[in-house]
C-alpha positions in Angstrom: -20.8 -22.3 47.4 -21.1 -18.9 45.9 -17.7 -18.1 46.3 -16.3 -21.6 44.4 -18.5 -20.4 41.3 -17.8 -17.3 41.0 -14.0 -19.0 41.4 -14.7 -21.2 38.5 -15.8 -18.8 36.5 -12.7 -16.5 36.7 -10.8 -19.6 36.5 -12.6 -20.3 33.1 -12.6 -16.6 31.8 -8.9 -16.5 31.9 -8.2 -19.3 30.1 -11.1 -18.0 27.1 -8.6 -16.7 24.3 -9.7 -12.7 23.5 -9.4 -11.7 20.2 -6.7 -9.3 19.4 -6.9 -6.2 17.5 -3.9 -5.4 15.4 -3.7 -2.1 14.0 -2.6 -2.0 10.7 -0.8 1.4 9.2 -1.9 3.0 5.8 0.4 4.7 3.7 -1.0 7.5 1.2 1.1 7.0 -1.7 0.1 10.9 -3.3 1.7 12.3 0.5 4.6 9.9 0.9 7.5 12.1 1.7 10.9 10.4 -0.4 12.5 9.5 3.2 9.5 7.6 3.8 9.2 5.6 0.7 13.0 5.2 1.7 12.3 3.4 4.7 9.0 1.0 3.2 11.1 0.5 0.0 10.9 -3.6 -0.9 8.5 -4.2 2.2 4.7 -5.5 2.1 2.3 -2.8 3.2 -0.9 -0.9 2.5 -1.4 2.3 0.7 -3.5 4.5 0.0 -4.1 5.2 -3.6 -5.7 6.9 -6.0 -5.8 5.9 -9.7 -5.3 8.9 -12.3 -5.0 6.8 -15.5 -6.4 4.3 -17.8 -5.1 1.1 -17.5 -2.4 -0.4 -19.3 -0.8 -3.9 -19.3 2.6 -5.3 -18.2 2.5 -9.0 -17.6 0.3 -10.6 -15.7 -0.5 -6.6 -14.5 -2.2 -3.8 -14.8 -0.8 -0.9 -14.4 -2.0 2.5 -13.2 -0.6 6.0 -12.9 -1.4 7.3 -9.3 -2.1 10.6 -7.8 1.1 11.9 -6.5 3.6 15.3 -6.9 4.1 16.1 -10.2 7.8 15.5 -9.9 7.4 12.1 -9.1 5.9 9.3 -11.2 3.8 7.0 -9.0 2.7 3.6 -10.6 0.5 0.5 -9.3 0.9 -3.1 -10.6 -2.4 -4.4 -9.7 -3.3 -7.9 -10.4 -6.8 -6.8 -12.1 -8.5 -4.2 -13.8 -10.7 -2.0 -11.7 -13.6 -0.3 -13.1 -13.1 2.6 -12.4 -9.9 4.5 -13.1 -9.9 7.7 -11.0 -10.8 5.3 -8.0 -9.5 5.4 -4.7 -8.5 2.3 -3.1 -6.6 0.5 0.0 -3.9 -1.8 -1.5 -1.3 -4.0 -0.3 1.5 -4.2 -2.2 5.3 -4.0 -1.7 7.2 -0.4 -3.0 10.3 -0.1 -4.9 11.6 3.3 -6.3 13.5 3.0 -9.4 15.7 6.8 -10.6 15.1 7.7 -14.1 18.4 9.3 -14.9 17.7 12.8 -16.6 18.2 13.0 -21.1 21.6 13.7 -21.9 20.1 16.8 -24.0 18.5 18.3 -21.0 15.1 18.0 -22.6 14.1 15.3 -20.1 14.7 15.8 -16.3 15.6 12.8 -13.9 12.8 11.6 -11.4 11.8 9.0 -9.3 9.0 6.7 -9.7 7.3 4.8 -6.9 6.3 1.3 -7.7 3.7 -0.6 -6.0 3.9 -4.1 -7.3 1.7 -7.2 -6.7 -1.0 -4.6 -5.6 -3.7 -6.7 -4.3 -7.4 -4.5 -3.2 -7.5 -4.6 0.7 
């Protein structure tokens, strides 16, 4: 008798659904290496960011300068205002990099700037 419940209960144990843990990568945008933004570029993810402007608008955005090389300009399109701008945050948002081609007089050097758009807080 002992032996069929301890049966059933196995029996009924298996078929319990588990919960699954997922884990989910986070990118630091002010670290990402140019091959890497490469490979994320136009794909959803989540970043790591921190903000080092005040806000301004675009659209429906608002956009923030972020903590990156100085080479590099690194924006996020968020879809509201934080309160803080020098916050760091989690963020999922998709990247694009856009070149901006260097002055023809020299005075103004070419660089890349990494977009995060449709940043959402995470």
């Amino acid at each position: 008798m002992t032996t069929l419940l301890l049966l059933a209960l196995s029996f009924a144990a298996a078929d319990t659904p588990r919960a699954e843990t997922q884990t989910v990568r986070v990118f630091d945008l002010a670290t990402l290496s140019h091959e890497e933004a490469k490979g994320l570029e136009g794909t959803r993810q989540r970043f790591l960011i921190t903000l080092d402007s005040r806000p301004g608008g675009c659209g429906p955005f608002v956009v923030y300068d972020s903590v990156g090389p100085k080479d590099d300009l690194r924006l996020v399109w968020l879809r509201q205002e934080q309160p803080d701008s020098r916050a760091t945050l989690t963020v999922e948002a998709t990247l694009r990099l856009v070149r901006r081609q260097p002055s023809r007089d020299g005075v103004f050097e070419g660089f890349w700037e990494y977009r995060l758009t449709e940043a959402m807080r995470k």
